[in-house]
C-alpha positions as CSV (number, residue, x, y, z in Angstrom):
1,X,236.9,70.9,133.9
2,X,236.8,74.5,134.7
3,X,239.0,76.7,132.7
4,X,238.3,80.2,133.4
5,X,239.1,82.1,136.8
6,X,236.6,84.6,138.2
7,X,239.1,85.7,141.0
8,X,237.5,87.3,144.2
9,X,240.3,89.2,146.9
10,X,239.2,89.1,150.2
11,X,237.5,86.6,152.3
12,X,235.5,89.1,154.6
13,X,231.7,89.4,154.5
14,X,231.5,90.6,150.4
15,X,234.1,88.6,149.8
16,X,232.5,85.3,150.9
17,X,228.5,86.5,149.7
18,X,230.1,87.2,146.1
19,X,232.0,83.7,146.4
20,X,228.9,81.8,147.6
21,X,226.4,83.2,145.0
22,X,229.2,83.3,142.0
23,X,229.7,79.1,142.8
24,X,225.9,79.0,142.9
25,X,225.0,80.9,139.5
26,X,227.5,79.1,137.6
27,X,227.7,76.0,138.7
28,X,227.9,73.4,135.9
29,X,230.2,76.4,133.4
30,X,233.7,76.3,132.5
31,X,234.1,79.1,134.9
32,X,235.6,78.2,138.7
33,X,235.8,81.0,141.2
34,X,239.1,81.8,142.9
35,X,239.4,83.4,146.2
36,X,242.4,84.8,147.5
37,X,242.7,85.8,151.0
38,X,246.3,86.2,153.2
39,X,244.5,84.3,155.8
40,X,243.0,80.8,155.5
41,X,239.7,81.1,157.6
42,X,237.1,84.3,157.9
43,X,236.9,86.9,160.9
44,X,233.6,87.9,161.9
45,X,234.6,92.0,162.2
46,X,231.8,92.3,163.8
47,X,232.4,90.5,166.6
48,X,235.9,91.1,167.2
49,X,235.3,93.1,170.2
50,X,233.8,90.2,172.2
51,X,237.3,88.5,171.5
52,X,239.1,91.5,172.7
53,X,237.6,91.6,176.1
54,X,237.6,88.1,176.6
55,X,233.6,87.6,176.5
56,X,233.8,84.7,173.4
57,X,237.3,83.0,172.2
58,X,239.3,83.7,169.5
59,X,237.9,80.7,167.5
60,X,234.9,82.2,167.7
61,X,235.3,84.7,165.0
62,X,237.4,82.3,163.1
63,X,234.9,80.6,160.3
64,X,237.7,78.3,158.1
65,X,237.1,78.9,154.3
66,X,237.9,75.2,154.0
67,X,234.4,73.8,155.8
68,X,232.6,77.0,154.4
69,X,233.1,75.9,150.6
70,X,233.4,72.6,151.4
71,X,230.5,71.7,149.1
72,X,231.0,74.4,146.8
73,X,233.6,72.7,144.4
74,X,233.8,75.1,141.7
75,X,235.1,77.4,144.7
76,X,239.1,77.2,144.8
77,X,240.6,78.7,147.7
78,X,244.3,80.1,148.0
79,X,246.3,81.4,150.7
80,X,248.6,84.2,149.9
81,X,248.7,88.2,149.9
82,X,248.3,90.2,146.3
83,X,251.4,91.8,145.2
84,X,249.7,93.4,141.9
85,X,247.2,93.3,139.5
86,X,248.3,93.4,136.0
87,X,244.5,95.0,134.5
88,X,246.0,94.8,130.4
89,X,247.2,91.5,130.9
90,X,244.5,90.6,133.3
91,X,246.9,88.6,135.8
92,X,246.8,89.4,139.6
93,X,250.3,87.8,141.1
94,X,250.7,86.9,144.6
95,X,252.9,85.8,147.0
96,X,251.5,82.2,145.4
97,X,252.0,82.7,141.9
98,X,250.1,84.5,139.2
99,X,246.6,83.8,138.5
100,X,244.7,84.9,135.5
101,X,241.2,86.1,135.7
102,X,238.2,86.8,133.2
103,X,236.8,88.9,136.1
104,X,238.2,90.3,139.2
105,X,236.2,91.2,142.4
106,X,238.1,93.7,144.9
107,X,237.1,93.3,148.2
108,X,239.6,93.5,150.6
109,X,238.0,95.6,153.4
110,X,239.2,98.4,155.4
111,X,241.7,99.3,158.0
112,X,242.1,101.7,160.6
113,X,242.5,105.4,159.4
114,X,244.4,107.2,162.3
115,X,244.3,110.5,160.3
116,X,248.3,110.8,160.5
117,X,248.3,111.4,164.6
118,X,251.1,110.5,166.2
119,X,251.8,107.8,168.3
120,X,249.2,105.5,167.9
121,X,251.5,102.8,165.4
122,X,253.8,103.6,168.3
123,X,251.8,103.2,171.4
124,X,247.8,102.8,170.5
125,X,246.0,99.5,169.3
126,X,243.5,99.1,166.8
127,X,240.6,97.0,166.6
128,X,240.2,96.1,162.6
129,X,241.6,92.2,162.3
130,X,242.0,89.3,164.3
131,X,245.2,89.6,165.0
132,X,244.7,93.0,166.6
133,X,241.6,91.5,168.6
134,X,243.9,88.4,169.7
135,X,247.1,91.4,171.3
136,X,244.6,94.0,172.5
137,X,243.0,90.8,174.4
138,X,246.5,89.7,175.8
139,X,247.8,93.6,176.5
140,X,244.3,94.2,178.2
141,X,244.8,91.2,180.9
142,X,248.9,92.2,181.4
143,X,248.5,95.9,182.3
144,X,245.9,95.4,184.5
145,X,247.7,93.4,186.8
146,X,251.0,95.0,185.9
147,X,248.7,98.2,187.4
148,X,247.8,96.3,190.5
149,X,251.1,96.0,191.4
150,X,252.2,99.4,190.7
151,X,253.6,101.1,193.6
152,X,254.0,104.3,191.6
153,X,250.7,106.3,191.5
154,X,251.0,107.9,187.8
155,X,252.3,104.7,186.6
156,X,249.6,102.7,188.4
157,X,246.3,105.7,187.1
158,X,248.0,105.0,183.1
159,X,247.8,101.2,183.9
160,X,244.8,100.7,185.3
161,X,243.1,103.4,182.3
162,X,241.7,102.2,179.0
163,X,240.6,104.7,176.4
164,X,239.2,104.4,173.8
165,X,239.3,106.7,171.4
166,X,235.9,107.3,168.9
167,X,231.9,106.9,169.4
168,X,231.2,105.2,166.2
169,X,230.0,101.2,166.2
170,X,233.2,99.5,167.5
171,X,234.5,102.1,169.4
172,X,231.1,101.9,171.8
173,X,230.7,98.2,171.4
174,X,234.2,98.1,172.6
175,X,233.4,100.3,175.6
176,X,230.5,98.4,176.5
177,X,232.2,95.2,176.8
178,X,234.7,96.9,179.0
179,X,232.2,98.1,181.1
180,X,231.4,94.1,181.8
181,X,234.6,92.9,181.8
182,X,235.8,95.7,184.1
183,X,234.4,93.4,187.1
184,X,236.3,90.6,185.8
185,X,239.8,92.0,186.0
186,X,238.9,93.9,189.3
187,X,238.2,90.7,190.6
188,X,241.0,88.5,189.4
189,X,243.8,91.2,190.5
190,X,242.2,92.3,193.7
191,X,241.2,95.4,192.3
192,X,238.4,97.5,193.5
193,X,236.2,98.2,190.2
194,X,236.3,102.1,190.6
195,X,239.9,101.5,190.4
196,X,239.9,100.8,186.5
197,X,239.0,104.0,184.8
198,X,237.1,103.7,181.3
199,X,236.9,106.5,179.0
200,X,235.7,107.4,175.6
201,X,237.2,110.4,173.7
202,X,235.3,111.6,171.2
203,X,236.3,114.8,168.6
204,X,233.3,116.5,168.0
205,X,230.6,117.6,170.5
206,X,228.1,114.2,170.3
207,X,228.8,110.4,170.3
208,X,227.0,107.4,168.5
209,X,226.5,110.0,165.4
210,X,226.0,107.2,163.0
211,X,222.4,107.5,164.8
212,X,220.1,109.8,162.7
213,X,218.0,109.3,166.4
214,X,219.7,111.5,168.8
215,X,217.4,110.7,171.7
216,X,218.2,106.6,170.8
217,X,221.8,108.3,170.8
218,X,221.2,110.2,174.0
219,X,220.1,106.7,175.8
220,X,223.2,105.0,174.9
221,X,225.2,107.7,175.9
222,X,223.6,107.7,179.5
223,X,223.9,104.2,179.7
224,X,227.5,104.9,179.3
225,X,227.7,107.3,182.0
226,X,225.4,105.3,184.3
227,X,228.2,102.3,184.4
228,X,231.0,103.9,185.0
229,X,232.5,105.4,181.7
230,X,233.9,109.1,181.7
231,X,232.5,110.6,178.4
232,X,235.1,113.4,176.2
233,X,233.8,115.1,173.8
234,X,234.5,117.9,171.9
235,X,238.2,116.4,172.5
236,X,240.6,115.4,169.6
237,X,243.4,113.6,170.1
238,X,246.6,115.1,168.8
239,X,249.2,113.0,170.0
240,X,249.8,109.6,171.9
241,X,252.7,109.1,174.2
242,X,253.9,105.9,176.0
243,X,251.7,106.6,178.8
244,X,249.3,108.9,178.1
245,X,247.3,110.6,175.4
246,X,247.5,114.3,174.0
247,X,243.8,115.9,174.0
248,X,243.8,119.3,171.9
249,X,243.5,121.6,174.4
250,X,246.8,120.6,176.5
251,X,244.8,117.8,178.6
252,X,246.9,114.4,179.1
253,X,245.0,111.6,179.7
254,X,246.8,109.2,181.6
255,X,247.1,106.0,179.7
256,X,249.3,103.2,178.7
257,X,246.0,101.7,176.4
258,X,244.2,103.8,174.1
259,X,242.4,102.3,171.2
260,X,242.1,103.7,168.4
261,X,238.6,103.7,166.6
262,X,238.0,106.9,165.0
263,X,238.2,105.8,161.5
264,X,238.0,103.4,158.8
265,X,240.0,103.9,155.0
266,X,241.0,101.3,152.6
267,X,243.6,99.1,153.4
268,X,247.0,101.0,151.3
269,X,248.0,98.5,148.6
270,X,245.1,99.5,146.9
271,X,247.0,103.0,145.7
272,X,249.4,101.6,143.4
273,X,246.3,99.4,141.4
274,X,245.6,102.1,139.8
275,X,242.2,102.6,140.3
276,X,240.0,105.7,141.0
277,X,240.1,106.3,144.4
278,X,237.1,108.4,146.7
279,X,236.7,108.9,150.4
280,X,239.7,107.0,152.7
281,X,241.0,105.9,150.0
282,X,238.1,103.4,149.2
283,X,237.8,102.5,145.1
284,X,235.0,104.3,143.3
285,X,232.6,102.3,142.3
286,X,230.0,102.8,139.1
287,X,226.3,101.9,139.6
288,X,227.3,98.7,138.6
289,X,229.9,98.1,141.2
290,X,232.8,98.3,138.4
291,X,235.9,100.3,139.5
292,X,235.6,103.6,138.1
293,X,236.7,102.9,134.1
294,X,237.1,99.3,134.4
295,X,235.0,96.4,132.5
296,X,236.5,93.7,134.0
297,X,237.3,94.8,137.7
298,X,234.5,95.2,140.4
299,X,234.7,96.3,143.6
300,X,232.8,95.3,147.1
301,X,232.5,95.9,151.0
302,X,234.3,98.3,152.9
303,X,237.0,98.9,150.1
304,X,233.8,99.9,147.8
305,X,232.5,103.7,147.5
306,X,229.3,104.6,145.5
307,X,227.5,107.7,146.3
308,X,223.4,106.4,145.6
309,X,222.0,109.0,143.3
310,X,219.0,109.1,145.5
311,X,220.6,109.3,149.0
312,X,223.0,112.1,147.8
313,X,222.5,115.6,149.5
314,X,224.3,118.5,147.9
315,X,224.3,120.2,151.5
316,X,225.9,117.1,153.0
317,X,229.2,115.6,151.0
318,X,228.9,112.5,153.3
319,X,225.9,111.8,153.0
320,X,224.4,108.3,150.3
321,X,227.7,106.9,150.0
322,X,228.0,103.2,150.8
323,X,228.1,102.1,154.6
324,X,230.8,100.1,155.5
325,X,228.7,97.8,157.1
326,X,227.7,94.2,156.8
327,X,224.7,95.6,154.9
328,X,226.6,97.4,152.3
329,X,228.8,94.8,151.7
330,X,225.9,92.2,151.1
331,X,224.0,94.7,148.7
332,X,227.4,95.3,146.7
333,X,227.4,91.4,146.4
334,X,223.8,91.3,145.2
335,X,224.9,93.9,142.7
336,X,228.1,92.3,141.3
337,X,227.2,88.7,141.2
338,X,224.6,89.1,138.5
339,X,226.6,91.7,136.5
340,X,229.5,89.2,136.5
341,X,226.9,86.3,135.5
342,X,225.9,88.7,132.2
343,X,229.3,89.4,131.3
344,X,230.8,85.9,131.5
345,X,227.1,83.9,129.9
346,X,225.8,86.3,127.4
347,X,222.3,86.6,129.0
348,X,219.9,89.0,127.3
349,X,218.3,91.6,129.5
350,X,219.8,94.4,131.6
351,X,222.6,95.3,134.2
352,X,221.3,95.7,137.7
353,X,222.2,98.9,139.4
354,X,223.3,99.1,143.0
355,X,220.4,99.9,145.7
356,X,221.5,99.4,148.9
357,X,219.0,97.3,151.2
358,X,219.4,97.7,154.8
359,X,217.3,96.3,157.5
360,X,218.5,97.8,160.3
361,X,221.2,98.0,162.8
362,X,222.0,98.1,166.2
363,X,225.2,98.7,168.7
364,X,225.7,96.7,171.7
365,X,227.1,98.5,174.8
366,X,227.9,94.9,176.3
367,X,225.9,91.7,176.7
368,X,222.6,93.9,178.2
369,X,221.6,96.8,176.7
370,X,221.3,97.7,172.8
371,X,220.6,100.5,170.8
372,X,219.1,100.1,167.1
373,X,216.9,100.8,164.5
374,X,214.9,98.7,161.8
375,X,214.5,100.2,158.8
376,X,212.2,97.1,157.2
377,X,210.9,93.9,157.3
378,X,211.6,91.9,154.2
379,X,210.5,94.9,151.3
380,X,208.4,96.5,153.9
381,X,210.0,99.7,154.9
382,X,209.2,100.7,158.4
383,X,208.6,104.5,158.5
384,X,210.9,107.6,156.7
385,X,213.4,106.3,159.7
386,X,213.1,102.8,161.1
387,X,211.4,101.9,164.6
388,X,213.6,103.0,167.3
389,X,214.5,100.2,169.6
390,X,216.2,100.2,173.1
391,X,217.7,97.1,175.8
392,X,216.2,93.8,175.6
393,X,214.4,93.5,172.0
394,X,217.4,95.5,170.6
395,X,219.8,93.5,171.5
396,X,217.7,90.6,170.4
397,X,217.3,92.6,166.6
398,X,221.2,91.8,166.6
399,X,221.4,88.6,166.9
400,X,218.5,88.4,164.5
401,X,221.3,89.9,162.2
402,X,224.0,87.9,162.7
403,X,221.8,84.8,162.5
404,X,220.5,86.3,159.6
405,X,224.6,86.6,158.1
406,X,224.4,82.9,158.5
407,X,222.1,82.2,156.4
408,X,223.5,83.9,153.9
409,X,226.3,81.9,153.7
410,X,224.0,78.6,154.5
411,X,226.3,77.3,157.5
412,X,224.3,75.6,160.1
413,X,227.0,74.8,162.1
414,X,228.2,78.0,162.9
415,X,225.1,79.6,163.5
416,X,225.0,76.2,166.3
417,X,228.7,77.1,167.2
418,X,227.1,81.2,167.2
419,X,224.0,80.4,168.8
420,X,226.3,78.3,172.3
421,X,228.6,80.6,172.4
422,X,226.4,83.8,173.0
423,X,224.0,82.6,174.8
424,X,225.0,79.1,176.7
425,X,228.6,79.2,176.8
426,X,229.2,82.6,178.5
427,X,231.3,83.2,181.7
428,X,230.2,85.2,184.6
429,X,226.8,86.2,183.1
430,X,227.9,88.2,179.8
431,X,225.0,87.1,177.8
432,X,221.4,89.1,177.1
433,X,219.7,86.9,179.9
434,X,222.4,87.6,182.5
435,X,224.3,84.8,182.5
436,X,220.7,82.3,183.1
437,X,221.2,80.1,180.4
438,X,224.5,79.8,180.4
439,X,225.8,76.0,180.8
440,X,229.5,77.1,181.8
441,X,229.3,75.3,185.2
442,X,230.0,71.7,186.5
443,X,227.7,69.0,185.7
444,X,228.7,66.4,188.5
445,X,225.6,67.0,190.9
446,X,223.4,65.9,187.5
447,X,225.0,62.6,187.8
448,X,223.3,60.8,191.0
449,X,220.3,62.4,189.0
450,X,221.4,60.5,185.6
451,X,221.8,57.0,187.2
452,X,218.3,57.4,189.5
453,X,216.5,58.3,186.1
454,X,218.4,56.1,183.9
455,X,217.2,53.1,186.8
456,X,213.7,54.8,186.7
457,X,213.5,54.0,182.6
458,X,214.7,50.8,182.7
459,X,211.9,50.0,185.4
460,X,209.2,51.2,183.6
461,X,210.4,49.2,180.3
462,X,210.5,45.8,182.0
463,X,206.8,47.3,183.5
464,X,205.3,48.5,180.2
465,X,206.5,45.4,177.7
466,X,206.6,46.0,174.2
467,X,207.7,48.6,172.0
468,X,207.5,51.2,174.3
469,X,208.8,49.3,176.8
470,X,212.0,48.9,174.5
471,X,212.1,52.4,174.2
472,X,212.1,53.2,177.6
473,X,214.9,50.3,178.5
474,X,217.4,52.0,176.0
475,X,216.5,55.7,176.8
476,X,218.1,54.3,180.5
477,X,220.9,52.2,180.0
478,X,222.0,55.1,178.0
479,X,221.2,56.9,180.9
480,X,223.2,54.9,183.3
481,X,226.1,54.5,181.3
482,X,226.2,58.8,180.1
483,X,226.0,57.4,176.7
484,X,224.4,59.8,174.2
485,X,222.6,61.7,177.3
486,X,221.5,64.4,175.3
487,X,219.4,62.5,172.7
488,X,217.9,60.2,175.3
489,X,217.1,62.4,178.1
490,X,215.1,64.3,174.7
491,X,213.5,60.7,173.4
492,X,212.7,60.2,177.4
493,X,211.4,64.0,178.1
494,X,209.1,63.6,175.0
495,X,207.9,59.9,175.6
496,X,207.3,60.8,179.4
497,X,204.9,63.5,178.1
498,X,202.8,61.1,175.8
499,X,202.7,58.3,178.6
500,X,201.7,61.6,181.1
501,X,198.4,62.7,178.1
502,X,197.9,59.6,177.3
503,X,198.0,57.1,179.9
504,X,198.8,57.9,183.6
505,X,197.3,61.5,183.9
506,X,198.8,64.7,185.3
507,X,200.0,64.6,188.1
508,X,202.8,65.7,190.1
509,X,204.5,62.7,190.4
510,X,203.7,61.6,186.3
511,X,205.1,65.1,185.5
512,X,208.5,64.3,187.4
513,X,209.7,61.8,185.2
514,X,209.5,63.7,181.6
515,X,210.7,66.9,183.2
516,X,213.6,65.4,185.1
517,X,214.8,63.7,182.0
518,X,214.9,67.6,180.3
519,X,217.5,68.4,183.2
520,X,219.9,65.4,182.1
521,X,219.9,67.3,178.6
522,X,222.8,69.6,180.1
523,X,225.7,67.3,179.2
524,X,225.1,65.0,182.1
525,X,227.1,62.3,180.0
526,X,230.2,64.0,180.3
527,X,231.2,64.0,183.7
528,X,231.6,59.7,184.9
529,X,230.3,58.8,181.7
530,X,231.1,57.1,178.0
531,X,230.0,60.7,176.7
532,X,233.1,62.2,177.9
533,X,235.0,60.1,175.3
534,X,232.2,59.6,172.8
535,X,230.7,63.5,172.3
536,X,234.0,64.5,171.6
537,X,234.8,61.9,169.5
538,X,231.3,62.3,167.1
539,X,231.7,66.2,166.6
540,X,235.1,65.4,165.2
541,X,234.6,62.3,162.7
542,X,231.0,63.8,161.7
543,X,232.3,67.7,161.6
544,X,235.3,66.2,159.6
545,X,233.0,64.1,157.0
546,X,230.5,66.8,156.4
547,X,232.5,70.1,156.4
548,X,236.1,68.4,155.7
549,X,239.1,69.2,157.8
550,X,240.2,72.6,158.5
551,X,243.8,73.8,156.9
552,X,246.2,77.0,158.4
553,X,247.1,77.6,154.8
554,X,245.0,76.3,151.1
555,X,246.1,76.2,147.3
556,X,243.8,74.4,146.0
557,X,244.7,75.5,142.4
558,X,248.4,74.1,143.2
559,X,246.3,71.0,143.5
């Protein structure tokens, strides 16, 4: 039985890669890893402005730590926020209890840095954690129509105007989504669009400056402007009031939403760890990704600085530290988990520096157009500075990421839950193809075409004999009955196409039968069928026996 705690804080991106490949590497030791987060399940940052405006659900960002270590049981997860860290004793304590630790892994992320300006606690919102995506989400939907039915006209302009404040990654995939979702809340509140003003304030004279590309920049900023979003710049906010927001040169912005993007620092209980701190407050790391002067403590993600020796300009102060970005956080992991595996085993060899491996990145300004850049394929670096992609193939590069993320963690299912609710479960057409694939929609006119095929079937079974008449009886009695529609209108599509190649012919008539089959694939089952009871009923018992059951709260060391 495992007697030694490797105890990883934070359950974001680093915290769950450094998890997943500690459990991996020692797997069969007297070592169990122990990760602590306040909240029971992952967020998905970077989705969480897609919860915000309503384009996904909540749950959608939501992956439960539970199912995600399921199979992982050298992995003990516990619910509870980190009071202190004890580094001479080598004890964190927590809201739990007090855990000791051989080695401790620091990744607790980031948090807004509003720079000291006032108002924002007050009167802004923030966009850095679930719980902020879940209120903005709800305070988005209530001032809109509280603006509808605003008689007053300066009431009714600071109602009806959301600004967001910043031109980095979230604060332009946030105003992109707006942009879509704009039509939405004109539309439900009786609204003409024009009437819901979107701006973007940014401090200094350019947006999107993450983007060493100023023309890719340049696109996304006209794409802006083309839909409808008034562009600040050169415009610091100094104060924000209860309706509106204070620019720097005396302009008030009407406004009873601001968001607040401009800036990311380490979240504050870090300060009294004491540990080196750098830039917003972030942890200094060594090449190894140690805190600064530590053996035993490393340090990952967001939370993590580490100025690459190589990317460092002397001219530039800013420039090689560590992105905060899903990138950085997986190369810190790559970097820690085999420095923790030669201090805890005794392998012979060497440390392995951090080198931070990026493939690329791209910002969504909504469901249809994307700026990005990949920087390389596998160990193939494209170019001093990437390929430059714009719209369609960009937007695709993303999802090539995020499906990419899943991997990483090895979860299936929520690449499946990812993959339905981008691109099939989207309402009123916020997806890359325009709302074309989506399945949100009512399948009762499928049915007359369910029962005809499922009739079809059976009559070709008692025709053909055999085994493939077997085949084709079942394929439509499951038919007729919406039992397991999915799989059967697939086992029919694909048997229609062999009897079309290899017996009948092509023909118009041969070709109807496979293809109508593919159209019953849509969930046909569901509406006057035993698949309305069934489906359900299957994702539970089988989700349940192969990921386990998800939990609001977990101590598994209390266990």
């Amino acid at each position: 039985m495992a007697s030694k705690n490797i105890v990883v804080v934070g359950a974001g991106f680093s915290g769950v890669f450094t998890a997943r490949k500690l459990a991996k590497k020692l797997k069969n030791t007297d070592y169990q890893i122990v990760l602590i987060d306040r909240h029971s399940f992952m967020t998905y940052m970077t989705e969480l402005h897609e919860v915000a405006t309503k384009r996904v659900e909540p749950k959608h960002v939501q992956f439960d730590l539970g199912t995600l270590f399921k199979h992982q049981s050298n992995v003990k997860i516990v619910t509870a926020n980190v009071e202190d860290i004890d580094k001479d004793a080598k004890v964190i304590k927590t809201s739990e209890g007090e855990f000791t630790f051989e080695k401790l892994v620091l990744a607790t992320g980031g948090t807004t840095n509003t720079f000291g300006t006032p108002g924002v606690e007050e009167y802004g919102y923030t966009l850095w954690s679930f719980e902020e995506a879940v209120k903005l989400r709800a305070h988005i939907e209530e001032v809109i129509r509280e603006g509808a039915m605003e008689s007053d006209p300066a009431l009714r302009q600071a109602k009806l105007t959301i600004a967001v404040v910043g031109s980095g990654f979230t604060g332009v995939e946030l105003a992109g989504e707006l942009i879509e979702q704009r039509r939405e809340l004109a539309r439900a509140n009786n609204l003409d669009e024009s009437e819901i003003h979107l701006e973007v304030i940014e401090a200094v004279p350019t947006i999107l400056n993450m983007l060493s590309d100023r023309k890719l920049a340049d696109k996304g900023e006209q794409y802006m402007i083309n839909h409808g979003i008034k562009l600040r710049k050169s415009a610091g906010v100094v104060e924000v009031k209860e309706h509106a927001a204070l620019l720097k040169d005396g302009t008030e912005v009407p406004t009873e939403t601001l968001v607040w993007t401009a800036g990311v620092k380490a979240k504050p209980q870090g300060a009294k760890w004491g540990l080196q701190q750098g830039p917003g407050g972030r942890f200094l790391a060594d090449e190894y990704s140690r805190a600064q002067g530590e053996k035993d403590i490393y340090v990952a993600g967001d939370v993590a600085a580490y100025q690459e020796p190589a990317l460092a300009d002397p001219d530039n102060p800013r420039a090689g530290w560590t992105p905060q970005t899903v990138e950085g956080g997986e190369s810190a992991a790559n970097t820690v988990v085999p420095n923790i595996v030669y201090d805890v085993t005794g392998q012979t060899g060497e440390r392995h520096e951090f080198k931070g491996h990026y493939q690329g990145y791209a910002v969504s300004i909504g469901s249809h157009y994307t700026v990005g850049v990949v920087q390389q394929i596998g160990n193939m670096k494209l170019g001093k500075n990437g390929w430059s992609i714009t719209g369609f193939t960009a937007n695709m590069f993303k999802h090539i990421i995020n499906f990419y993320f899943f991997m990483q963690i090895t979860s299936g299912y929520h690449m499946f839950q990812y993959t339905l609710d981008e691109f099939f479960r989207t309402p009123n057409g916020r997806n890359p193809f325009f709302g074309w694939t989506s399945r949100v929609g009512n399948v009762l006119w499928s049915v007359p075409l369910r029962i005809v095929m499922g009739i079809t079937w059976i009559s070709l079974g008692a025709t053909l004999g055999g085994g493939a008449g077997m085949i084709a009886t079942i394929v439509g009695w499951l038919l007729v009955f919406g039992l397991l529609t999915s799989i059967a209108a697939f086992v029919g599509f694909i048997f229609g196409l062999v009897m079309v190649f290899a017996g009948t012919g092509v023909t118009v008539a041969a070709l109807l039968i496979p293809f109508a089959s593919l159209a019953l694939m849509n969930g046909a089952g569901r509406t006057i069928g035993l698949d309305y009871w069934v489906t359900p009923f299957l994702e539970r018992s089988l989700g349940a026996s192969w990921y386990g059951k998800a939990n609001s709260r977990y101590n598994d060391l209390r266990k």
